[in-house]
N, C-alpha and C positions, 0 to 999 in steps of 0.2 A: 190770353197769350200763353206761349211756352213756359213751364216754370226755369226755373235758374239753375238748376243743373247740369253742369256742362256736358258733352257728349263724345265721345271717341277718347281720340287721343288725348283732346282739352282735360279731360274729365281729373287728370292727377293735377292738374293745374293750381285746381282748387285748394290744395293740400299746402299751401305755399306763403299764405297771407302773412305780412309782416305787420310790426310795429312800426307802426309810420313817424317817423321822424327827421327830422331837417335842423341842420346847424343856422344861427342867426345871427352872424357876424355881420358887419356894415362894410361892403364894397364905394369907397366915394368917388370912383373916376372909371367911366370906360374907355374904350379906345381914343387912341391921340389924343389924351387927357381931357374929353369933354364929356362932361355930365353922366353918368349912366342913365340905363333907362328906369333903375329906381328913384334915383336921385332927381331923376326929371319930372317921376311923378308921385314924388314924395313920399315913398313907400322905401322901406326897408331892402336890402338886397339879400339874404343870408349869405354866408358864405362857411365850409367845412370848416372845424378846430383841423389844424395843420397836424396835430396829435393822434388825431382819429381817419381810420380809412376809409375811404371813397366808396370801397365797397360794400353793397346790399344796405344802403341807402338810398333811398327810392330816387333824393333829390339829391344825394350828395357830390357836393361840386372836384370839376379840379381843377388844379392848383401844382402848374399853372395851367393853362387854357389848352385845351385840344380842338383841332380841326376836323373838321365834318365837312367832305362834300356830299353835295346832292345835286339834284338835276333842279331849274322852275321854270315854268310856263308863265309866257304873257296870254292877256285875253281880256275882253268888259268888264270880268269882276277882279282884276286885278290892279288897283289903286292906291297913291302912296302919298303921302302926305309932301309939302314943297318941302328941300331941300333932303328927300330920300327917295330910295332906288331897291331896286329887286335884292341890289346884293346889300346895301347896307340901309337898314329901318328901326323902326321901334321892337320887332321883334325879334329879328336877329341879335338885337342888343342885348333884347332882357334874358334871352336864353344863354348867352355870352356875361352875364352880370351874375345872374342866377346858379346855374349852372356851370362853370367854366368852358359852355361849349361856343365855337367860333364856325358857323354853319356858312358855308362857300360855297359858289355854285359852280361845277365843274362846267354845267354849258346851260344856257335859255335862251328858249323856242318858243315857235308861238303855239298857242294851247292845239292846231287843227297838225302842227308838227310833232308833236313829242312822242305818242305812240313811234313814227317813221324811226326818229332819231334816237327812242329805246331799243327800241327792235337791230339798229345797226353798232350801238353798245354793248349789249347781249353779245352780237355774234360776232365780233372783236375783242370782247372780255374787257372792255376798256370803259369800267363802270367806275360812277362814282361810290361813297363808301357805302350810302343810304340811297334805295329807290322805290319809287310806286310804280307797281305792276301791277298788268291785270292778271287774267286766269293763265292763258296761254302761256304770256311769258313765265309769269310762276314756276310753270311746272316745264318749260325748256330751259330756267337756272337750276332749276334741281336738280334734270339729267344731266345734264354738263358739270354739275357740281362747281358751280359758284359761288351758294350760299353758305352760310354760316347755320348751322343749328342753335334754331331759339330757345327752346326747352329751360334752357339752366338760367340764361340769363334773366329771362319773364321768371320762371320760378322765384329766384333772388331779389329782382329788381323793383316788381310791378308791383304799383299803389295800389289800395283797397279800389279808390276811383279809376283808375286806370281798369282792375278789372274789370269790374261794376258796366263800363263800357265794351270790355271786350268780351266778357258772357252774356250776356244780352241776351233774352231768349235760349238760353241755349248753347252759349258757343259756336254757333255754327260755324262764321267765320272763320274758324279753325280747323274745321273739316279739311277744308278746297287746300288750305296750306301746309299739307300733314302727309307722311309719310313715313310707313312703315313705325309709328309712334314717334316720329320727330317734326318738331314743328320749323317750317321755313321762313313763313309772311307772319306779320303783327297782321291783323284785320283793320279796315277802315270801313268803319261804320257809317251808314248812313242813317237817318229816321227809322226803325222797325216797321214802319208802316208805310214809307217812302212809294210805294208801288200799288198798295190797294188801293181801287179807283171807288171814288165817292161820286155821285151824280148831282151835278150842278145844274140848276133849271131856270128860267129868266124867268120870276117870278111875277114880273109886271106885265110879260104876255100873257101866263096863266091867270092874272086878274082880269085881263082886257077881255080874254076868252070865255071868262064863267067857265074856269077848266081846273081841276083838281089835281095834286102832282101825283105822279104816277105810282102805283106801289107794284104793279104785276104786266109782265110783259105786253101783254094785250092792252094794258091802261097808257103803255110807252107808246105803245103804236096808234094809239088813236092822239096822244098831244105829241109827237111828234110829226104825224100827218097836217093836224090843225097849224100847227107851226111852219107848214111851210106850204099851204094851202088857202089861211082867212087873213091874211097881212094882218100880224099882230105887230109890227112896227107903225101899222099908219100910214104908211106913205104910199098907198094905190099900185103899188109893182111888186113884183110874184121873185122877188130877192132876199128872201129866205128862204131857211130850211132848219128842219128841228134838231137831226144829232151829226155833232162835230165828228167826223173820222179823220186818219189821215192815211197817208199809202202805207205806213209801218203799221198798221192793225192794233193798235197799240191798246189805251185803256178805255178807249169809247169801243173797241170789239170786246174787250175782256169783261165792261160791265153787262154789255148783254149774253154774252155766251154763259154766263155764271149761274142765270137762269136758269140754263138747261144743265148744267153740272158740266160745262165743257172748258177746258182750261189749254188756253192752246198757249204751246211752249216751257211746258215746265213735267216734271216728271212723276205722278202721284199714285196712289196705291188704290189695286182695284181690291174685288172684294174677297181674292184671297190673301192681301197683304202682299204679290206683287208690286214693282214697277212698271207704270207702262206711260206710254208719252201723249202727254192730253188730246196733242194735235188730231191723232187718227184713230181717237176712240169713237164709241157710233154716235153719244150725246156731240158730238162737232157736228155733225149731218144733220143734225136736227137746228140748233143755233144757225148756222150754215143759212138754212134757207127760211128760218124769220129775217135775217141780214139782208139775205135777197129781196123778200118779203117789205121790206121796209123801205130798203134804194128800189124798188119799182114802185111804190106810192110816193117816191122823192121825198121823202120824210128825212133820208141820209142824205146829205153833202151830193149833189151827183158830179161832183166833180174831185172827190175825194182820191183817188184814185192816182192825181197826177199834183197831189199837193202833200207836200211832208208835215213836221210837226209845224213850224216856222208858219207854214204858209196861211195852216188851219188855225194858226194861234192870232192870225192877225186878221182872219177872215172872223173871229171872234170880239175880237177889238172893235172891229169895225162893227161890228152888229147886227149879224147874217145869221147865226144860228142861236138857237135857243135852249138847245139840251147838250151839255160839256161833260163829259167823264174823264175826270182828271186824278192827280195828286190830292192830299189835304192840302199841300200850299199854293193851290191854282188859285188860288185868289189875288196874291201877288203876281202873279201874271199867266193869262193871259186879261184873265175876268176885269181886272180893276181898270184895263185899258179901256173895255167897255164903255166904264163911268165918262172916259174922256170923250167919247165919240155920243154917249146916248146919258147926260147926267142922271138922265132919272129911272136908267137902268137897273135893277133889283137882283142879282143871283142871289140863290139861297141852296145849301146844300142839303142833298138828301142820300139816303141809302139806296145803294143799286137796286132793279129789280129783283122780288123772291122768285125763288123756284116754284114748282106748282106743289111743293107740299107746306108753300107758305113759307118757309124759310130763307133766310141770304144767305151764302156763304162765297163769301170774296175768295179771288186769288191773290193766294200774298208771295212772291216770289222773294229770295234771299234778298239782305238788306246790305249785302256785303260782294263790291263788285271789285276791289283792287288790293292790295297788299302791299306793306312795306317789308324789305327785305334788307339784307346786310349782306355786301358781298365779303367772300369771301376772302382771308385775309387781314381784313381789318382790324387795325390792335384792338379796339375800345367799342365791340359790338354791343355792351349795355349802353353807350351811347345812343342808341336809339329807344330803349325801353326807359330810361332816365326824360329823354325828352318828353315822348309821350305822356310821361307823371307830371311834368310840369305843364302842358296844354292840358290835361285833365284837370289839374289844380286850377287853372283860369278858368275853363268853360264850361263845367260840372258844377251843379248846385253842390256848396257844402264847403268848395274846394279852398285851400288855403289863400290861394292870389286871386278870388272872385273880384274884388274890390282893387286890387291893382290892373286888371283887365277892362272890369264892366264899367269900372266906375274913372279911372284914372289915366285908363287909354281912350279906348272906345267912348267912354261918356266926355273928352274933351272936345273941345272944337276941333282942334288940329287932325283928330282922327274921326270926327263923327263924320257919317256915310261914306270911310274909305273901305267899307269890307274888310275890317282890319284882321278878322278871324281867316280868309285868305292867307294870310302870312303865316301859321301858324308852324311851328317846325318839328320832324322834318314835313310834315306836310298835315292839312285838316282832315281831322277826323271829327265826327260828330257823339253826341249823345244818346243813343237810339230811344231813351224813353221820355226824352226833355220834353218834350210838344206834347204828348199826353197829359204829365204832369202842370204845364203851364193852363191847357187850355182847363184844367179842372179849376186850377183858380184863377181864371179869367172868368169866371162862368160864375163861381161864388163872388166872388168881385164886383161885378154886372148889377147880380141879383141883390146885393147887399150895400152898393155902391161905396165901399167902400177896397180904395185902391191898395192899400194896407196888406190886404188879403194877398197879392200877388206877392210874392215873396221868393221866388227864383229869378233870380239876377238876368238873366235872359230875359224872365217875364216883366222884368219893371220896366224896362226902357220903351217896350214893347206896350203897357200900360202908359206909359206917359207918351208916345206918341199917337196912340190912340186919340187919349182925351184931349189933348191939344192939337188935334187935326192935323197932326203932321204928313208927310208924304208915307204913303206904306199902312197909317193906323186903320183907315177902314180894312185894308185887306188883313192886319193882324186881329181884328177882333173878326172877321169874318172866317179865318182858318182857325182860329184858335178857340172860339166858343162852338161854331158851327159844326165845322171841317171834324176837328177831333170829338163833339161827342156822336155824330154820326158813326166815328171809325170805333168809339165804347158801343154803341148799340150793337156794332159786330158781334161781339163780346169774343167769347172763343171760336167763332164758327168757321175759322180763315180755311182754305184749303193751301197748303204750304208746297212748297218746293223739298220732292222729298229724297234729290239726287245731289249730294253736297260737294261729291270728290272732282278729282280731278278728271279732266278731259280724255275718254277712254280713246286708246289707239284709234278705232274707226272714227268717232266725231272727227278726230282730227284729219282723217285722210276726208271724210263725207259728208260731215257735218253739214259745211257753209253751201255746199250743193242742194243738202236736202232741203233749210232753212229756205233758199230762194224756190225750190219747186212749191211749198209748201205757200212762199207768201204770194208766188203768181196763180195758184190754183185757187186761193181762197178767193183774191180780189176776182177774177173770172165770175167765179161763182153770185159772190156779193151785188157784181155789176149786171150780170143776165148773159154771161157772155161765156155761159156754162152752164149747164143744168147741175140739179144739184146730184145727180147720181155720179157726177165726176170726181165728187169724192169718194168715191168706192172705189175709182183709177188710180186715185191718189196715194192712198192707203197699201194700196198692192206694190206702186211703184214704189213707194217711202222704204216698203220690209227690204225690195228686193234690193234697193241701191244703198243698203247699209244697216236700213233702221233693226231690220231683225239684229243683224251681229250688235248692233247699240244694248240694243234692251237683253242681251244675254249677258252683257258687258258691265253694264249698268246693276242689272238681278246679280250679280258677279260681285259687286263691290260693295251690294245691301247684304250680303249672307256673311262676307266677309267684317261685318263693323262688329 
């Protein structure tokens, strides 16, 4: 991994770390006089000495209560316990208990609306105080000068944990929400490793076959051939097929193309230390047409082509294909759906194929796809760096309210499998190196059997439904011992995403053009319905219709860090 050094603008960041401390007075009543959410679950509420100020206390409350609005999406994983609702729960509470903040939702949509109904807040300035943005919008609040400059208040505000999350590798995060040395977006993390794809293999065909899993491209194409060629399901009809794709090219192209050194969609450095875009380097001509090479032995999905992620994930479920290039947590779904259709179904995780000089080296693109921002205006914009500390404190090993989250929310009945980290305000952010750390003592765990060993609060609950068969446990020791030491076998070999800023002028006029000529050229190619020297077409048309001005653009914004 990256070391921890931050990078750019982030880099004074670092200079900034405070003594962490928190007032611990007892809150006994929340709103319209019922119970707080400490009181509910038996834990302490702190609350500031009325003597001491609020400020540059990571946690320090006020007194009285201030309002936050934000925007929230409905959707599947957004679930609440009886007698609670989006705008009022266990979480909204405790941050309202905790913290003096009272988090109100200016409007909620449903999660396939909210991009729509950002996007028409933006461009009527009619925002709430807090919001999550992605890239685009980001940097059309900056121009317009909406936001608030984060700089002072992160500096002041932010926990040890709180950084800890938001340097990560690197800082990068920070890049995409930076300008001119001011920072605009808090980053929202997701797993550091969220995006590198591990190779899933149905283990019980490769028994049935007297077949070996695969370490080198050539070994993929001979069990992915057998897999959809010797009915390794049994059942006398020619309805499989060996590797999962779907029409987004997603991470069943990324795990073979990696072979060849070919990295499509992300921005990496040739061998003078340039940028250039993986898409239309020559190692893509070569990946290209093993792809090909592969969907005319119908080894690939042949109907890949007119099925999205959804469609491939259930065509998984059901027990069609045998080779999955996923996430580390594809075990939780699609794979484990498998178990339901086929019980005695077997995935087991392996490293992508080497390249031919024997080594891996994954694509690992940014782990950082959204932002929270503060519009502009707002009296109490450390209100959102304040928040932040307190979901860090709950969901960070280490963290001060581990035990009032892990154990006395989430581990009740009343919240157990409500997704309650979901709620988390103003919005979830994750831990980027949580699942590394858990699967290493899941794995000593295993081997020493004893559960003791698991000691990250995330990790326990996840150990105890494990060993008690609960719903989810085979898929948590399957990503968690499996999934992650596959992603350490890596080691440092990632190939990273090496374009952090923001969306240069042309992307934005050319961008979404080039991305679709680029994804109907490839699938053409993949399916036979192209030869492969159309990507030499492609490549000429990508410079002229923008891509050159990109990558001068791009070379423009590496010279300039």
């Amino acid at each position: 991994m990256k070391g921890q050094k931050i990078r750019g603008t982030a880099t004074a960041l670092l200079a900034f770390l405070l003594v962490f401390s928190a007032a611990c007075s007892q809150k006994e009543n929340g709103p319209a006089g019922e119970p707080s959410a400490a009181a509910q679950t038996g834990s302490a509420s702190p609350s500031a000495d009325p003597s001491q100020p609020a400020g540059g206390d990571p946690l320090g409350k006020y007194d009285p209560p201030i309002e936050v609005s934000v925007v929230s999406s409905t959707g599947t994983n957004v679930l609440f316990a009886e007698g609670e609702s989006i705008n009022d729960n266990i979480m909204t509470r405790t941050y309202k208990d905790i913290l003096g903040i009272q988090f109100v939702n200016k409007w909620v949509s449903d999660a396939s609306q909210t991009a729509e109904k950002m996007n028409l807040s933006i461009n009527t300035n009619n925002l709430p105080d807090i919001s999550r943005v992605d890239l685009n919008q980001l940097h059309r609040m900056i121009k317009q000068d909406q936001l608030v400059e984060l700089n002072e208040v992160y500096e002041k505000y932010a926990s040890p944990l709180l950084r800890q999350a938001m340097e990560y590798g690197g800082g990068e995060g920070f890049e995409a929400a930076s300008l001119n040395g001011k920072i605009y977006g808090m980053p929202v993390p997701v797993d550091y490793f969220e995006n590198v794809a591990i190779m899933y293999i149905r283990q019980d065909w490769l028994d049935k076959l007297q077949l070996q899993p695969p370490k080198t491209i050539d070994e993929l194409v001979n069990v992915a051939t057998a897999f959809a060629q010797q009915d390794p399901d049994g059942n006398g009809k020619p309805d499989t097929y060996g590797i999962a794709l779907d029409n987004a090219l997603g991470m069943g192209f990324d795990g073979i193309a990696a072979a060849f050194r070919a990295y499509k969609g992300i921005w990496i450095k040739d061998s003078e230390g340039k940028l250039v875009y993986g898409s239309v380097q020559p190692e893509m001509k070569e990946a290209l047409a093993k792809l090909q090479e592969l969907y005319k032995a119908k080894a690939i999905d042949p109907e890949f082509g007119a099925k999205d992620w959804g469609k491939t994930a259930d065509d998984i479920g059901a027990g069609k294909g045998g080779i999955y290039f996923g996430a580390f947590w594809q075990p939780l779904y699609p794979l484990s759906a498998t178990l339901t259709h086929t019980p005695e179904s077997d995935w087991k995780a392996y490293p992508i194929p080497v390249g031919a000089d024997g080594t891996v080296a994954p694509k690992r693109p940014t782990n950082v796809f959204s932002w929270m921002v503060v519009r502009k205006g707002m009296e109490h914009p450390e209100a959102l760096i304040k928040s932040m500390n307190l979901w860090a404190e709950m969901w960070i090993e280490g963290g001060k309210y581990n035990d009032l989250f892990y154990k006395e929310i989430q581990g009740s009945e009343k919240y157990k499998g409500k997704e309650i980290h979901q709620s988390a305000k103003p919005y979830f952010f994750d831990d980027p190196g949580k699942n590394m750390v858990i699967g290493k003592q899941f794995r000593e765990a295993l081997e020493k059997d004893d559960g003791s060993l698991v000691t990250h609060p995330d990790g326990q609950w996840k150990w105890e439904a494990y060993k008690n068969n609960e719903p989810n446990g085979w898929a948590f020791m399957k990503y968690l011992t499996e999934s992650e030491a596959v992603l350490e076998q890596y080691g440092d070999h990632f190939v990273h995403q090496s374009f952090l800023g923001a969306p240069t002028d042309t992307m934005v006029k050319r961008l979404a053009n080039l991305n679709k000529i680029e994804s109907e050229t490839f699938t053409k190619i993949i399916m036979g319905n192209a030869g492969v020297d159309e990507f030499d077409k492609f490549v000429k048309q990508w410079n002229q219709l923008g891509g050159e001005d990109i990558t001068e653009e791009v070379n423009a914004w590496a010279s300039a860090k």
